[in-house]
C-alpha positions in Angstrom: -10.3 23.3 15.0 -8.0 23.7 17.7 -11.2 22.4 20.5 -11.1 19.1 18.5 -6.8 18.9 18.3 -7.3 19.2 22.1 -9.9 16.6 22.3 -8.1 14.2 20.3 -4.6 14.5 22.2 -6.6 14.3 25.2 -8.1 10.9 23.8 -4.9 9.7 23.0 -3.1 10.5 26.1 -6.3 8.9 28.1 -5.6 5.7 25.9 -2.2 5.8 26.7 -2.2 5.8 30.3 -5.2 3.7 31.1 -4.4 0.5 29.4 -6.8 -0.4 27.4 -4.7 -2.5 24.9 -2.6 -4.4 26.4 0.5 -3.2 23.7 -0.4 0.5 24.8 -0.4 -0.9 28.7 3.0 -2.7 28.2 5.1 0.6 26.8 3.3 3.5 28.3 5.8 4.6 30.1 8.1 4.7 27.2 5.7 6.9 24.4 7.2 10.3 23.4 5.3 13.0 23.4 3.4 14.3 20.0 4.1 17.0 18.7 1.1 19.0 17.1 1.9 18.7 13.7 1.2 14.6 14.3 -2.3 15.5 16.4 -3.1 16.8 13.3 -2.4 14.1 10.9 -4.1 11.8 12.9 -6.9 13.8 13.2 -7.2 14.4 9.6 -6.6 10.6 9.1 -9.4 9.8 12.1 -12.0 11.9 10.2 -11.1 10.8 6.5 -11.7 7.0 7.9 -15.1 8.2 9.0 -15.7 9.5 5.6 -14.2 6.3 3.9 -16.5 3.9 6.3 -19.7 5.4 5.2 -18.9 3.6 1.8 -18.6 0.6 3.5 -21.4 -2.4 3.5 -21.4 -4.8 6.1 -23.3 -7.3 4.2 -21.3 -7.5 1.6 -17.4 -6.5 3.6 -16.3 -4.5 0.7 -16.6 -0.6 -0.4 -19.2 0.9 -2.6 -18.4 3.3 -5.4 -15.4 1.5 -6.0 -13.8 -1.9 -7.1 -12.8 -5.8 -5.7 -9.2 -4.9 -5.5 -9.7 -1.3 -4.0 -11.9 -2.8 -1.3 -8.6 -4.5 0.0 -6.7 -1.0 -0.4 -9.0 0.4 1.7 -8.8 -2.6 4.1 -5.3 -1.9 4.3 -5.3 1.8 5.4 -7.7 1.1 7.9 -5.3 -1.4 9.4 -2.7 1.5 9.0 -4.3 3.7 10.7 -5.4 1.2 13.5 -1.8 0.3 13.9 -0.8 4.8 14.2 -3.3 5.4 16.3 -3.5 2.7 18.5 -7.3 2.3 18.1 -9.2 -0.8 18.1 -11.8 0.8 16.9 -11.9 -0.6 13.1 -10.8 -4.5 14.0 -14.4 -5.5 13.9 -14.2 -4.4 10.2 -11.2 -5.8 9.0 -12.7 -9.3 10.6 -16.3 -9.2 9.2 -14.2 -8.2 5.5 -12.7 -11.2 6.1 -16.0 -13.4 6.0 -18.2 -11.6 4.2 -16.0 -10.4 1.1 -15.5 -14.2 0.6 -18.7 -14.5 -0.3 -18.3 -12.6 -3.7 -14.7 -14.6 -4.6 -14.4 -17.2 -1.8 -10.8 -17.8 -0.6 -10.1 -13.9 -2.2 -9.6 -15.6 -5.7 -10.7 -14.5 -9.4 -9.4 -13.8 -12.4 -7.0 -12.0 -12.0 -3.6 -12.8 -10.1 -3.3 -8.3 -9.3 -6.2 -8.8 -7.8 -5.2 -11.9 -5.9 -1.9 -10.3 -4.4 -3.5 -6.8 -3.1 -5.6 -9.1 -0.9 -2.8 -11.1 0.2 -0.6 -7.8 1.0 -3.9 -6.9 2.9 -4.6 -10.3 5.1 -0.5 -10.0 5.7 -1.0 -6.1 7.3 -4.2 -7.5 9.4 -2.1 -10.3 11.0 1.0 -8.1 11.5 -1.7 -5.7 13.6 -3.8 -8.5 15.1 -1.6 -11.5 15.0 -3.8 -13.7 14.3 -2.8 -16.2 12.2 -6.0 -17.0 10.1 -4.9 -13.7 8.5 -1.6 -15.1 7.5 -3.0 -18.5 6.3 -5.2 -16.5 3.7 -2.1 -15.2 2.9 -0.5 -18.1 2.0 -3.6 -19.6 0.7 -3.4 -16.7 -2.3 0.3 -16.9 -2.9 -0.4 -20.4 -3.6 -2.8 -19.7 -6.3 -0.6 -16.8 -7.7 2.4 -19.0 -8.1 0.2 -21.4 -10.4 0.4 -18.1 -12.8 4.5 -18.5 -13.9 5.9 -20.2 -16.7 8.5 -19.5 -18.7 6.8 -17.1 -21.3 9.5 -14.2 -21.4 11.6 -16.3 -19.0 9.2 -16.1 -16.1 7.0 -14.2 -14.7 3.0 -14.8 -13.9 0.6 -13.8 -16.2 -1.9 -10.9 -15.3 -4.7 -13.3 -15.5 -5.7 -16.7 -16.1 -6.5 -15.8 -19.7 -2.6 -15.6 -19.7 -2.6 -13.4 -22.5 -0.4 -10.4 -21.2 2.8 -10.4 -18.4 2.4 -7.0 -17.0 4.4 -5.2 -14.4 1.5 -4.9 -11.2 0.7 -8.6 -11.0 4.7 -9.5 -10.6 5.3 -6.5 -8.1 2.6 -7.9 -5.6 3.6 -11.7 -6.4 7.2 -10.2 -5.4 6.3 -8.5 -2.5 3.9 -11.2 -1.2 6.2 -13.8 -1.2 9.0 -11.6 0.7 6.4 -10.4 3.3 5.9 -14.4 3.8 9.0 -15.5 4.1 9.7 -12.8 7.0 6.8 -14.3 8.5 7.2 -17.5 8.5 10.2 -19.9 9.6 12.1 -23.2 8.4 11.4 -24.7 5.0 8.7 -22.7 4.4 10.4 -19.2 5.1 13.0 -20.9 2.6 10.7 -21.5 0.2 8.8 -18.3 -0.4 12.3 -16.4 0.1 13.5 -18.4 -3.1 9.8 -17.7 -4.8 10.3 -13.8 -3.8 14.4 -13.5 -4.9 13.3 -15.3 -8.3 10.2 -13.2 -8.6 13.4 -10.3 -8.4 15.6 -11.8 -10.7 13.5 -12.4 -13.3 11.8 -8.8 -13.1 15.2 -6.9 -12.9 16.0 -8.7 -16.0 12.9 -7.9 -17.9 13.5 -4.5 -18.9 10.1 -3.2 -17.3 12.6 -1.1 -15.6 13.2 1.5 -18.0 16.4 4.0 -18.4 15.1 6.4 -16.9 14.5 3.9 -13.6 10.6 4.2 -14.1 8.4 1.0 -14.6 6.3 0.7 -17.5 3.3 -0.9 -17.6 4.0 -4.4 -18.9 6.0 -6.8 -21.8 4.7 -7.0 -25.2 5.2 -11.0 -26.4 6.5 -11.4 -29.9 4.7 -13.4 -32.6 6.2 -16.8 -33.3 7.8 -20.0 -31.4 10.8 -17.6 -29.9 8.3 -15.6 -27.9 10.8 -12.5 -26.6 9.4 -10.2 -24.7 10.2 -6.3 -24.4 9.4 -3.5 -22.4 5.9 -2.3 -23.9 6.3 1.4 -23.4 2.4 2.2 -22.0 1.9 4.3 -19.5 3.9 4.7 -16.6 1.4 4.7 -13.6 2.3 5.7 -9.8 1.5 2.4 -8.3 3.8 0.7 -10.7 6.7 2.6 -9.0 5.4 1.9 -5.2 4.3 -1.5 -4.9 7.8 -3.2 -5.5 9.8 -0.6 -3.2 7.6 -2.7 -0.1 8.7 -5.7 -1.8 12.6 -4.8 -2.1 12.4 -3.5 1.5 11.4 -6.9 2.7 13.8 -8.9 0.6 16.4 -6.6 2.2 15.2 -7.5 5.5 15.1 -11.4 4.2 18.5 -11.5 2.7 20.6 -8.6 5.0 21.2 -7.4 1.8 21.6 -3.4 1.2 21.7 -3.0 -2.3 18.4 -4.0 -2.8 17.3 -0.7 -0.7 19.4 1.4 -2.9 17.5 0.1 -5.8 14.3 1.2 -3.9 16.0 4.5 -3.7 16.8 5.0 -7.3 13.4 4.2 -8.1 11.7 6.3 -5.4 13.5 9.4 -6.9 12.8 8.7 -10.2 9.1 8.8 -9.3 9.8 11.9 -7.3 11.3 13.8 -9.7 9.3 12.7 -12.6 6.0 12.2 -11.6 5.1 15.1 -9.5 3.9 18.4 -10.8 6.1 22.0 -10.2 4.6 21.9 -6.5 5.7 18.5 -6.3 2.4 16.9 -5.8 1.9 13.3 -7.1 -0.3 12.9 -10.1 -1.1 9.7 -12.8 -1.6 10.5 -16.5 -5.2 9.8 -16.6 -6.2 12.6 -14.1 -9.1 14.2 -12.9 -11.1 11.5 -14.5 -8.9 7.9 -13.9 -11.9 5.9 -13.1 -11.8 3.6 -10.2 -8.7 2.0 -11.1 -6.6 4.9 -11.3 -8.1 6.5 -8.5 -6.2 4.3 -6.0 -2.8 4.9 -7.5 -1.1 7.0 -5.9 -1.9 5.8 -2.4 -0.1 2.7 -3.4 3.2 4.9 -4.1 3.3 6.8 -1.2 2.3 4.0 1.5 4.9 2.0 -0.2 7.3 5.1 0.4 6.6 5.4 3.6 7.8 1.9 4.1 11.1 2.8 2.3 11.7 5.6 4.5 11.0 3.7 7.8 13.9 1.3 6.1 16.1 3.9 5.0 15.2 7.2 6.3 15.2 10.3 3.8 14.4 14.0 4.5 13.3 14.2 0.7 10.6 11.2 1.1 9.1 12.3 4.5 9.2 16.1 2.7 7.5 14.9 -0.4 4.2 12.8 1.8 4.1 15.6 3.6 3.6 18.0 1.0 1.0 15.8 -0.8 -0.9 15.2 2.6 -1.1 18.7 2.8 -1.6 19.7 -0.3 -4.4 17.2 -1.2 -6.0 18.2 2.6 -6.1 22.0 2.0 -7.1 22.1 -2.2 -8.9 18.5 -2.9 -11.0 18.2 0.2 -15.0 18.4 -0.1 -17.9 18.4 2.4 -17.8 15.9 4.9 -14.2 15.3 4.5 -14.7 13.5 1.2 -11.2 13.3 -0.7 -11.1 13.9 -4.8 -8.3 11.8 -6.5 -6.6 14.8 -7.9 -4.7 15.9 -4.9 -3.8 19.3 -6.3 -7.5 20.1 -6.6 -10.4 21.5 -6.7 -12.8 19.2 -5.2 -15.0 17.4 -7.4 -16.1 14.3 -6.2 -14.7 11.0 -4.3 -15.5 7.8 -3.8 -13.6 5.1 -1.7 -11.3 4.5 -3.7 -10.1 8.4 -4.1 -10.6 8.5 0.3 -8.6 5.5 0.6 -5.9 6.6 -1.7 -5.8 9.8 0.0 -5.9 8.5 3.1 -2.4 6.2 2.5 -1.0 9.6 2.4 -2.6 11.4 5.5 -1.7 7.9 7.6 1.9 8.3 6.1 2.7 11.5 7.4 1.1 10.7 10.7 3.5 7.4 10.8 6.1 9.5 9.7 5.8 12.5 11.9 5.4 10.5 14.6 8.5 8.0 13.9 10.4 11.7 13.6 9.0 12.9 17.3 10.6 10.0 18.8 14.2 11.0 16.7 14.3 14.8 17.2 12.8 15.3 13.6 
């Protein structure tokens, strides 16, 4: 173990110094030292990614053992950990993704509008790595379609799918988030534009009582009967990723708007999921556990990436504590042979599949991001 923590700082150091990027050429001189405890993220993270990529099918540029809207999860921690450990090795992937996934829903479009945003959230973390701006025009080429989805059913909102029979909380989170992302990204009238999409995406969603007393988000609205239509807070199950995907979203429309009290509501949020949704070891777990399916086996990965975001906004001993713990936890008691992850982090080992790895891997990336964001302030 400690052989292939030397050979791996080594790597990184060589990377460093010799320029092969030309981002890594441009601030050598300036890169703290890592401390061990990050060599050993990122070398968990480097041989997880492995594990993850032997699920992966070139012909097709999406994941086996696992689901359309996973396969852009995974895309995303790959860009993740491209972007933490400075390694160009995965771009080739991420760019052949982008072709050949289109050839089982071309322009990333289907049914459903969940669907539809996690790839947008995806193409947007490619082109913040790569700038490349065919990323970005995907992007904006999804929102487009995703905004079709509101109408003023429960005052607003878009539907879950185009069957447009159910206004759940997932599908508005990444419509959210996905128009703040873009209007950060863009400039002028259309910057304006998906800023007012994004802060009425907010409005309406603060309003709609999905955000329950306890500042947990349940899974959707149930529609009355009749010409009035209201809409309520259904009271199904609360679900991890419910709590993480709009804390990205409010740290963006933060960042759009200069506005702090958005990242305080991230906050309360983020604590409530903390507190409540974590186990007496305070490892994360969802309801459906050990058996969630390939749905439910991404979850939690969506929680804590979207934490670590939060944290990078507004720094908290009790977030970076808390990915810490689960990175660890789910590395030392849910790891199998071959580095294969299982999707219940507190163990044993059962089985994986890509969407468990990737899941797992949005909190091994985490706490490398985070560790190493804490070597450069004295953490």
């Amino acid at each position: 173990m400690l052989n292939r923590l030397l050979r791996l700082f080594l790597l990184i150091v060589t990377v460093y110094l010799c320029g092969c990027a030309a981002h890594t050429a441009r601030n050598r001189h300036n890169l703290p030292a890592l401390a061990p405890s990050t060599v050993a993220y990122l070398q968990r993270s480097a041989d997880a990614v492995q594990t993850l990529q032997k699920w992966y099918s070139p012909s097709t540029g999406l994941y086996q053992t696992t689901g359309w809207w996973n396969s852009a999860n995974a895309i995303t921690v790959l860009v993740d950990y491209s972007r933490v450990s400075q390694s160009t090795q995965y771009r080739s992937v991420i760019a052949n993704t982008f072709t050949a996934a289109q050839k089982t829903n071309p322009g990333f479009l289907n049914r459903f509008y969940d669907d539809e945003g996690w790839w947008a959230l995806a193409w947007i973390d490619a082109y913040d790595l790569t700038r490349d701006r065919k990323y970005l025009f995907m992007a904006e080429s999804i929102f487009a379609d995703m905004a079709a989805a509101w109408d003023d059913t429960c005052g607003g909102g878009i539907w879950w799918s185009k069957d447009r029979t159910y206004k759940n909380a997932i599908a508005n989170e990444l419509f959210f988030s996905v128009a703040v992302h873009l209007s950060n990204r863009t400039s002028g009238s259309v910057r304006k534009q998906y800023l007012n999409w994004g802060s009425r995406e907010w409005n309406w969603f603060e309003a709609s009582t999905m955000i329950n007393a306890k500042n947990l988000i349940n899974d959707g609205l149930t529609i009355s009967k009749g010409p009035a239509k209201s809409c309520t807070n259904n009271g199904k199950t609360i679900w991890t990723y419910n709590q993480g995907a709009v804390l990205g979203g409010l740290v963006e429309l933060s960042k759009a708007k200069r506005d702090p009290e958005l990242k305080l509501t991230a906050q309360k949020i983020a604590t409530a999921a903390i507190a409540q949704l974590a186990d007496g070891n305070g490892i994360l777990h969802d309801p459906c556990e050990p058996r969630c399916g390939a749905d439910g086996a991404q979850f939690k990965g969506v929680l804590v990436r979207n934490l670590v975001l939060l944290d990078t906004a507004i720094p908290r001993t009790a977030y970076e504590s808390f990915v810490d713990r689960n990175a660890d936890a789910l590395w030392k008691d849910a790891r199998g042979p071959d580095f294969q992850l299982a999707e219940d982090w507190s163990g044993p080992f059962d089985s994986a599949s890509a969407a468990s790895q990737a899941s797992a891997l949005d909190a091994l990336v985490g706490a490398t991001i985070l560790t190493s964001r804490g070597n450069a302030s004295g953490r």
